[in-house]
DRENKEMAR-120637 format. One record per atom (N, C-alpha, C): residue number from 1; atom name; x, y, z; residue in three letters. Coordinates in pm, 1 decimal, padded with zeros to 6 digits. Atoms other than C-alpha are relative to their C-alpha. Example, Ala and Ser with C-alpha at 12.3 -4.5 7.8 and 13.67 -1.06 7.14 Angstrom:
1_N_00089.0_-00119.0_00000.0_Ala $
1_CA_01230.0_-00450.0_00780.0_Ala $
1_C_00090.0_00120.0_00000.0_Ala $
2_N_-00082.0_-00119.0_-00006.0_Ser $
2_CA_01367.0_-00106.0_00714.0_Ser $
2_C_-00077.0_00109.0_00073.0_Ser $
//
This chain:
1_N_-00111.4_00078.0_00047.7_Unk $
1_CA_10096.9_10165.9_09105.2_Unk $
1_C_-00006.6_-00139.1_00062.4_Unk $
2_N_-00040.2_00127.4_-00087.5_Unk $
2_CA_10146.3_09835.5_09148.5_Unk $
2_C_00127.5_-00096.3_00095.2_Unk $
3_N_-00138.0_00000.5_-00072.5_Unk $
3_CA_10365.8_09680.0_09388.2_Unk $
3_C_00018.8_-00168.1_-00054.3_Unk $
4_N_-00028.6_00137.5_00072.3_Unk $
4_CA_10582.4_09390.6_09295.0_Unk $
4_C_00022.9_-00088.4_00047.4_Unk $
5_N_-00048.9_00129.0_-00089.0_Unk $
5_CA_10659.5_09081.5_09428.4_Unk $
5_C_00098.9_-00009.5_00117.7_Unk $
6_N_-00054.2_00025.1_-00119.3_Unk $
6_CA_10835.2_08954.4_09755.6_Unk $
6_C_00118.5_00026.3_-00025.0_Unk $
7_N_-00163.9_00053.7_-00020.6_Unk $
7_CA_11174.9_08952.5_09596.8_Unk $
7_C_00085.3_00122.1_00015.1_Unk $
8_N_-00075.8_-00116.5_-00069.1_Unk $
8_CA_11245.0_09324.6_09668.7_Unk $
8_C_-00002.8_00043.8_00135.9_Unk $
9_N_00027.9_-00023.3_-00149.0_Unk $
9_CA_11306.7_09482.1_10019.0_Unk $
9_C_-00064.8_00089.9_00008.1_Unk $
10_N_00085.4_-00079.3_00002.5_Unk $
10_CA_11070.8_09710.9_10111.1_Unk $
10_C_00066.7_00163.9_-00017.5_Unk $
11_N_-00054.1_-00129.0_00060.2_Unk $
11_CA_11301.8_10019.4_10054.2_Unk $
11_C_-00005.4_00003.5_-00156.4_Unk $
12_N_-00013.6_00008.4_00164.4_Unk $
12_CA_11323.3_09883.6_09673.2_Unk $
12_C_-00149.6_00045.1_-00056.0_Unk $
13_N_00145.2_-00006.8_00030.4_Unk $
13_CA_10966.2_09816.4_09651.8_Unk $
13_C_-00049.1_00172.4_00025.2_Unk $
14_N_00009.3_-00165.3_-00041.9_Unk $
14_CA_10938.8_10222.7_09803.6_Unk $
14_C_00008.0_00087.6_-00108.6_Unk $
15_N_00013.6_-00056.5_00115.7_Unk $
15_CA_11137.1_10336.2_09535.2_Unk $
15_C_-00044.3_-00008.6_-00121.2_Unk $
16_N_00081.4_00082.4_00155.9_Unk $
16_CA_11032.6_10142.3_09227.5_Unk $
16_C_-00137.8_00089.5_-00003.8_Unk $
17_N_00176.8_-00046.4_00020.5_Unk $
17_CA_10671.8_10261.0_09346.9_Unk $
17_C_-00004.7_00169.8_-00046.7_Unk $
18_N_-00006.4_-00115.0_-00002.4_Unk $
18_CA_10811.9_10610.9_09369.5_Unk $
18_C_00047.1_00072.6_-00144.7_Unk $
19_N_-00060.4_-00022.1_00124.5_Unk $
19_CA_11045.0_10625.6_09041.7_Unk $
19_C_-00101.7_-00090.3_-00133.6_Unk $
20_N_00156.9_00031.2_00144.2_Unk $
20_CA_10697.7_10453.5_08812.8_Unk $
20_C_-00054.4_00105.5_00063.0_Unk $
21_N_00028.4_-00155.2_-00006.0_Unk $
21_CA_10540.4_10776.2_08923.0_Unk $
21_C_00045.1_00099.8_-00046.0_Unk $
22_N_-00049.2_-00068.8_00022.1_Unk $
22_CA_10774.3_10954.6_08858.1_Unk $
22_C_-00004.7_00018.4_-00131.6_Unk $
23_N_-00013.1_00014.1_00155.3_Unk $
23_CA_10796.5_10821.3_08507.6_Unk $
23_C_-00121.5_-00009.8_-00090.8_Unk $
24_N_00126.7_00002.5_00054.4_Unk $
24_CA_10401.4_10784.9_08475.9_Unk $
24_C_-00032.3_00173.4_-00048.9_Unk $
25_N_00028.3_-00149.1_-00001.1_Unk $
25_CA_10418.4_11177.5_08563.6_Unk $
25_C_00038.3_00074.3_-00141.4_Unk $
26_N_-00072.7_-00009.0_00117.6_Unk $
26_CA_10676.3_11200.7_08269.5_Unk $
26_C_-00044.5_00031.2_-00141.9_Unk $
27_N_00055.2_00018.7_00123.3_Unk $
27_CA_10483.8_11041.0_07976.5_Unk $
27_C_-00110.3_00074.1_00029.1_Unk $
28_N_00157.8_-00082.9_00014.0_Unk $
28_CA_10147.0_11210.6_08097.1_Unk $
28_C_00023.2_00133.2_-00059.6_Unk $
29_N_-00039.2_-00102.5_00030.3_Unk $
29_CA_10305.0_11548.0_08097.0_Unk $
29_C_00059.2_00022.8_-00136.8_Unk $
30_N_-00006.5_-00039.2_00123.2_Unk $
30_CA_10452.6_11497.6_07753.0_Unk $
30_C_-00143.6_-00010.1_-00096.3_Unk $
31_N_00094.5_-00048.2_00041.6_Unk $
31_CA_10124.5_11378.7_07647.9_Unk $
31_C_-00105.1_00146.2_-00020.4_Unk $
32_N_00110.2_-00078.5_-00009.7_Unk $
32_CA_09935.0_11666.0_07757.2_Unk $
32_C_00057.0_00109.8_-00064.0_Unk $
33_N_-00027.6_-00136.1_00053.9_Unk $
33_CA_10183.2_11925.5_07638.4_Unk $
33_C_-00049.1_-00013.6_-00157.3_Unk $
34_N_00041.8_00047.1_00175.7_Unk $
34_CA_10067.4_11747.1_07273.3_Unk $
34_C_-00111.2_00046.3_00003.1_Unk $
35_N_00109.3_-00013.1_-00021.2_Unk $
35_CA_09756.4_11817.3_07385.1_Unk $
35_C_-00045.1_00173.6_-00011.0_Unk $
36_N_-00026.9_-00121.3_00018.0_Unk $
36_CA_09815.8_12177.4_07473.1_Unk $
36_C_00014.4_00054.6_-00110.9_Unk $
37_N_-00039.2_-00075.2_00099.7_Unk $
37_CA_09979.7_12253.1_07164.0_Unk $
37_C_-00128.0_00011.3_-00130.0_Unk $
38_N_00117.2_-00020.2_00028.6_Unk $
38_CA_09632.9_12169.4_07011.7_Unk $
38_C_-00087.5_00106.4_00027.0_Unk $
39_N_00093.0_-00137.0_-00057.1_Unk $
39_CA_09442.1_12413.3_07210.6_Unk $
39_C_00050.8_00127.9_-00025.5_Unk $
40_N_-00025.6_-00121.9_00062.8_Unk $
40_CA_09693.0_12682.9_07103.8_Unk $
40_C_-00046.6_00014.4_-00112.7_Unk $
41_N_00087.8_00027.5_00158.9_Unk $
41_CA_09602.9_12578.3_06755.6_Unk $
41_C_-00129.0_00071.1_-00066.8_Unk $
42_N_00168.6_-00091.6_00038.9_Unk $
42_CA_09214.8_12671.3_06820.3_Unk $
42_C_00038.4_00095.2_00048.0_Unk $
43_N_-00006.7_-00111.7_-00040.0_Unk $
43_CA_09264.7_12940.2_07026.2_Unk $
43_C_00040.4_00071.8_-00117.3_Unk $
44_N_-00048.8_-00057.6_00112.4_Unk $
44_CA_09487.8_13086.4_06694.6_Unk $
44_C_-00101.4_00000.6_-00126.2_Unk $
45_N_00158.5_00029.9_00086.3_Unk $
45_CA_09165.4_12979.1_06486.0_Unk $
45_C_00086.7_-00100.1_-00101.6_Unk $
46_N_-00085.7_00118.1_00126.4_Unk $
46_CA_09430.4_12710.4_06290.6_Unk $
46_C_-00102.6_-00097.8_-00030.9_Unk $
47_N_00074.3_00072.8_-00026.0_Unk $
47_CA_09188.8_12438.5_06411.7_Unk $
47_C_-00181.6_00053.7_00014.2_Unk $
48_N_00111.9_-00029.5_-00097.7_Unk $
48_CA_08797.8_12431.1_06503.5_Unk $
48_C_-00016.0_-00052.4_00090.2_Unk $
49_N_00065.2_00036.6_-00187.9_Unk $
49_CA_08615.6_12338.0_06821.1_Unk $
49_C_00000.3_-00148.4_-00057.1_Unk $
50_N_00011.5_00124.1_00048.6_Unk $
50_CA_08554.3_11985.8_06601.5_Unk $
50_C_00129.1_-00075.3_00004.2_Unk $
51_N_-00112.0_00081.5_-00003.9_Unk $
51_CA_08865.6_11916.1_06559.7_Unk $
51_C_00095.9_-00033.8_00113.5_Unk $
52_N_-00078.9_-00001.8_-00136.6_Unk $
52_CA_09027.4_12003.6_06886.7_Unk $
52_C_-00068.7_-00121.4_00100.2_Unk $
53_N_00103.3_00083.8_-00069.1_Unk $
53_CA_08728.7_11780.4_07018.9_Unk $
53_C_00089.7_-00125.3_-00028.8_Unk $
54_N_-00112.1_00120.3_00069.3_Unk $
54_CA_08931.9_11499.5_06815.3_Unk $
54_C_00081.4_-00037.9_00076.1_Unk $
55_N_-00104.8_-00005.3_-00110.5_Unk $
55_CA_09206.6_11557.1_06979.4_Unk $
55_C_00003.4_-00017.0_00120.3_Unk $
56_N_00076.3_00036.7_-00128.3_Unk $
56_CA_09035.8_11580.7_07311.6_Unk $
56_C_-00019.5_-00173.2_00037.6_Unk $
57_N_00020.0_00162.9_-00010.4_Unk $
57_CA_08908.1_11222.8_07248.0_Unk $
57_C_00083.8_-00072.0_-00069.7_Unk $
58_N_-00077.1_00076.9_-00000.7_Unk $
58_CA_09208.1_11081.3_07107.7_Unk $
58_C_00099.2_-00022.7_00085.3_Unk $
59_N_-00060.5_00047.7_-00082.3_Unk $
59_CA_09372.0_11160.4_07377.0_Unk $
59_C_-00029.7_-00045.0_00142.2_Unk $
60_N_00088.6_00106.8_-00068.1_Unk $
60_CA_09137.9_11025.2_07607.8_Unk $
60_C_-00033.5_-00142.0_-00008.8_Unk $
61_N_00029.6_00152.9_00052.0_Unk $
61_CA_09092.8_10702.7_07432.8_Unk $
61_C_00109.0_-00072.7_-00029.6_Unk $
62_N_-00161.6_00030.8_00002.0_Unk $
62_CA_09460.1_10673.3_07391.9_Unk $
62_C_00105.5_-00004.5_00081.0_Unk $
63_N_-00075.1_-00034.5_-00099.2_Unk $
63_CA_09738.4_10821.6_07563.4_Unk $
63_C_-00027.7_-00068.6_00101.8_Unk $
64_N_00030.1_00019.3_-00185.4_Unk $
64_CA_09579.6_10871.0_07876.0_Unk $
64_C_-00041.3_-00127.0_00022.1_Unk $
65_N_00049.2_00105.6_-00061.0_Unk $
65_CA_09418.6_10535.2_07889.3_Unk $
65_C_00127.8_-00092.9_-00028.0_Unk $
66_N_-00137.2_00089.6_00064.3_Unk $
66_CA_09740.1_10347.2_07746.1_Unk $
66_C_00105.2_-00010.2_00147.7_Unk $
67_N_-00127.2_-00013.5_-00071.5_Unk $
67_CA_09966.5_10521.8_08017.3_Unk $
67_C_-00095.3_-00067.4_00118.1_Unk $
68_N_00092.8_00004.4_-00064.3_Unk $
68_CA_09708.0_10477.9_08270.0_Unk $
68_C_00046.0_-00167.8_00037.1_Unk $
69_N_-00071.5_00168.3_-00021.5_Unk $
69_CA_09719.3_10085.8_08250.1_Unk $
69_C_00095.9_-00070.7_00010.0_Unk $
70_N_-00174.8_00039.8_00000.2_Unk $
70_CA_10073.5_10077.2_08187.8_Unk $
70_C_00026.3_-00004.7_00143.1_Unk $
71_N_00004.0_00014.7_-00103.2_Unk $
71_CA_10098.4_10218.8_08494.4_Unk $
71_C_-00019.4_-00047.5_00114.7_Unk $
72_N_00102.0_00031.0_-00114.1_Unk $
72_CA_09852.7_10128.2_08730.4_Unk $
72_C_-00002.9_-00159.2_00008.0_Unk $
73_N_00030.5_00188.3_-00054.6_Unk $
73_CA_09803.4_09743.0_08686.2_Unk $
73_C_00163.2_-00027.1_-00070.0_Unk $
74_N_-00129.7_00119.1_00012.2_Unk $
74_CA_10156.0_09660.9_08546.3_Unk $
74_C_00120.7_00021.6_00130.8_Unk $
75_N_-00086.1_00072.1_-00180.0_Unk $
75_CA_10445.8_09571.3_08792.3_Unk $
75_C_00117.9_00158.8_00000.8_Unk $
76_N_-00064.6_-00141.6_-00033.4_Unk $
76_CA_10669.1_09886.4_08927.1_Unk $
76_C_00152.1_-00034.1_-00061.4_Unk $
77_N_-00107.0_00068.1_-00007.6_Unk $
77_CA_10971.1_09689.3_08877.6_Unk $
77_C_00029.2_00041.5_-00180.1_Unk $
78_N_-00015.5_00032.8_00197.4_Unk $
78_CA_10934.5_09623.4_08448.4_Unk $
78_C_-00035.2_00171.8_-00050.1_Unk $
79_N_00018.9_-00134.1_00046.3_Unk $
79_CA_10797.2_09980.5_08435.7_Unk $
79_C_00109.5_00044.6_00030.1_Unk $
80_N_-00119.9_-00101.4_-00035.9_Unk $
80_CA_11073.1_10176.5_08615.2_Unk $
80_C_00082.1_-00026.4_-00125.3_Unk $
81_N_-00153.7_00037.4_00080.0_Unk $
81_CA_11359.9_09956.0_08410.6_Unk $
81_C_-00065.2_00028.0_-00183.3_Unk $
82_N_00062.5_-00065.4_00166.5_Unk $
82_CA_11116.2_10005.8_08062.8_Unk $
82_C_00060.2_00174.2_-00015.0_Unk $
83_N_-00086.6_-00108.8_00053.6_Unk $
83_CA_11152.5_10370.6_08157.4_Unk $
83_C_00147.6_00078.6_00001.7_Unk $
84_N_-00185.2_-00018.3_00053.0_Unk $
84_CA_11531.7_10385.8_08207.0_Unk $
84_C_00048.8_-00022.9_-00119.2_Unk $
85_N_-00034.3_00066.0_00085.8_Unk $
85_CA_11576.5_10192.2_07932.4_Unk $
85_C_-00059.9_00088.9_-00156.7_Unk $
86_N_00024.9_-00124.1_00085.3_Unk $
86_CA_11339.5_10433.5_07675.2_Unk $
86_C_00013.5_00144.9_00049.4_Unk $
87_N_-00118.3_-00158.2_00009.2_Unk $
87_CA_11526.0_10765.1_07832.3_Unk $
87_C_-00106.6_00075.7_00049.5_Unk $
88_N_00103.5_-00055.8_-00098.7_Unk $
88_CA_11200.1_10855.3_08060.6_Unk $
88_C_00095.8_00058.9_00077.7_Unk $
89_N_-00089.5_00044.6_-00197.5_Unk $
89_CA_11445.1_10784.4_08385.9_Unk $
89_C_00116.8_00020.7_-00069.2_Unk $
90_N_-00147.6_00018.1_-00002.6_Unk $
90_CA_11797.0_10870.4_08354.5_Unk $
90_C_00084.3_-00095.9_00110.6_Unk $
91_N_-00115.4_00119.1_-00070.2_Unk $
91_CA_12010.7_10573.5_08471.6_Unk $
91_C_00055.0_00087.3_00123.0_Unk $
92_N_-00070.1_-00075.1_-00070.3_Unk $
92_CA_12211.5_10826.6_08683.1_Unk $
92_C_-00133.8_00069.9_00115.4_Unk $
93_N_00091.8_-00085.4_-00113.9_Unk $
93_CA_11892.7_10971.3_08864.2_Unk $
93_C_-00046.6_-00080.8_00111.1_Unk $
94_N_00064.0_00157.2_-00102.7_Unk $
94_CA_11748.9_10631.5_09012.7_Unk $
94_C_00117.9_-00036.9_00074.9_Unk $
95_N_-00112.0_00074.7_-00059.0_Unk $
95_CA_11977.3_10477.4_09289.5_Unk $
95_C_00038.3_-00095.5_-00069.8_Unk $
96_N_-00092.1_00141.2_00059.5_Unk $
96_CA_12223.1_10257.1_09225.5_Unk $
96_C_-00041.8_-00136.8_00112.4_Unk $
97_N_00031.7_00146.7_-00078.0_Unk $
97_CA_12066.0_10006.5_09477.6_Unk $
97_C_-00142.9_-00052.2_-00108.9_Unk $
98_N_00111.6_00007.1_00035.1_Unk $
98_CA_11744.4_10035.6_09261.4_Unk $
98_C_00000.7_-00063.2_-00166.4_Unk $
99_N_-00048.7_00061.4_00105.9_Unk $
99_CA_11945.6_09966.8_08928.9_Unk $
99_C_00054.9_-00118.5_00040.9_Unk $
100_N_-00079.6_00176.1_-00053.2_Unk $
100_CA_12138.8_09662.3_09093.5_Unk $
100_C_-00139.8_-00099.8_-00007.8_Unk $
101_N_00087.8_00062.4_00001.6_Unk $
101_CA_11805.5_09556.4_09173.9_Unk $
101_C_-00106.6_-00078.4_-00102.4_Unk $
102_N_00108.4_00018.5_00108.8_Unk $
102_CA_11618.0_09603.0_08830.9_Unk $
102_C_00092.6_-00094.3_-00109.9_Unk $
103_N_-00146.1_-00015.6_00089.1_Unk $
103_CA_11992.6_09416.4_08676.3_Unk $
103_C_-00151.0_-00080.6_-00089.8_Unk $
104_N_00069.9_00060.7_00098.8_Unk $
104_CA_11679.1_09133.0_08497.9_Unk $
104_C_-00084.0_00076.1_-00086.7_Unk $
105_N_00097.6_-00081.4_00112.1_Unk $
105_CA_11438.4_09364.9_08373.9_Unk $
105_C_00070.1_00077.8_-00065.4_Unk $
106_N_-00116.1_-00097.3_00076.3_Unk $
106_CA_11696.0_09598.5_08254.5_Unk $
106_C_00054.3_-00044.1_-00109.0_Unk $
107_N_-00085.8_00119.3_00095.1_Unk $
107_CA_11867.7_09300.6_08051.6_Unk $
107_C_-00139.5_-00015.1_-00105.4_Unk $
108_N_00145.5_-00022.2_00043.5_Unk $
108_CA_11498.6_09260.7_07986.7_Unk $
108_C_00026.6_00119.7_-00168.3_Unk $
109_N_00050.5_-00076.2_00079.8_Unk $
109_CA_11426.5_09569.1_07826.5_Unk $
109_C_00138.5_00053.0_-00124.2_Unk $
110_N_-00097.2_-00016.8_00083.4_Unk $
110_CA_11789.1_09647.4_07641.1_Unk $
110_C_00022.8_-00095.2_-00102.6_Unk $
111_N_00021.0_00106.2_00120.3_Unk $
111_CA_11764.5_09286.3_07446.1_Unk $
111_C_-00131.7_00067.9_-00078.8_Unk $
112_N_00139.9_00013.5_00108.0_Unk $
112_CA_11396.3_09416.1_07293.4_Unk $
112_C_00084.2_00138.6_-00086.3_Unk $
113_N_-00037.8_-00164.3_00035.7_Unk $
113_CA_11559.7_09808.4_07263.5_Unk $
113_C_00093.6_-00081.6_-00142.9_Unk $
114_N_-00089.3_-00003.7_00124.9_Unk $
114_CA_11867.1_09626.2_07070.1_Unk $
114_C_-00032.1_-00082.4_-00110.9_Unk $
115_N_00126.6_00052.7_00123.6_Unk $
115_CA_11596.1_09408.3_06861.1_Unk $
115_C_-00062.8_00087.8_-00113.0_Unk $
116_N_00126.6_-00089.1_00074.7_Unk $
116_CA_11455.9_09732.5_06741.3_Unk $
116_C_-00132.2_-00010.2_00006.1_Unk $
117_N_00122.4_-00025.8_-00031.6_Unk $
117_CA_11113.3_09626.0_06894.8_Unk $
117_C_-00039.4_00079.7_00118.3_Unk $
118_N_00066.0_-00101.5_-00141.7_Unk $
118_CA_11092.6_09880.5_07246.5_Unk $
118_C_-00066.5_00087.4_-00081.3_Unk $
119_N_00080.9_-00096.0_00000.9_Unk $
119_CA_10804.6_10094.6_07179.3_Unk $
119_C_00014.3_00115.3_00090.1_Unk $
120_N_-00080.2_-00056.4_-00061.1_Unk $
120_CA_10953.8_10381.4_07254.6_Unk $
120_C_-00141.5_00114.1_00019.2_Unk $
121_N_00097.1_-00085.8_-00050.1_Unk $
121_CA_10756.6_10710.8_07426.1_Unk $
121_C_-00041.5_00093.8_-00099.4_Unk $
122_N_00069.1_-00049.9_00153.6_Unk $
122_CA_10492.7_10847.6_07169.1_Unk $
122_C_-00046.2_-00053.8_-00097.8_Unk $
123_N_-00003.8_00088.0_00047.0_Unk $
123_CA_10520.1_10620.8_06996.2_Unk $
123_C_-00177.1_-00117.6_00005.9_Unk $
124_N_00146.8_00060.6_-00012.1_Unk $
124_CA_10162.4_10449.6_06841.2_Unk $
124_C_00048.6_-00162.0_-00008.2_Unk $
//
């Protein structure tokens, strides 16, 4: 994760780093259960080995690499308040020192949400 600039205190910067984990853990895990529900698929013989392969590498070439970067090189700060804001993070779970903190990105991400452009989770 990346850590964000000087203008949080290092307890903020702590959690931010801790609650984008939390929320990286989130989207992976819904990815993969998509993923899963594929492999029941073959296993049931719905699918073949070809196609599950598909799947395999779309969500290798996708997902995972999508969240991956999201994660990893963008800022802890715009992620966390992205995922409060698309219903990853419940507002109520994150401190309230950590929401006070995120009040710009938050403003941020609720102007794009009430635009109708947030790319919301799943979402291609």
């Amino acid at each position: 994760m990346t850590n964000t600039t000087g203008r949080y205190s290092k307890q903020i910067r702590r959690w931010l780093r801790d609650w984008a984990m939390v929320a990286y853990a989130r989207e992976l895990t819904r990815e993969l259960t998509q993923l899963d529900q594929n492999f029941a698929r073959w296993r049931a013989g719905e699918i073949d080995s070809r196609e599950l392969n598909y799947f395999v590498h779309h969500y290798e070439t996708g997902a995972a690499r999508e969240l991956y970067k999201q994660y990893e090189e963008g800022s802890d700060d715009m992620n966390v308040a992205y995922a409060i804001i698309a219903g990853i993070l419940e507002r109520e779970e994150v401190p309230v020192e950590v929401i006070e903190a995120l009040d710009r990105p938050l403003s941020f991400y609720e102007s794009v949400k009430a635009r109708g452009d947030l790319r919301l989770p799943g979402e291609s």
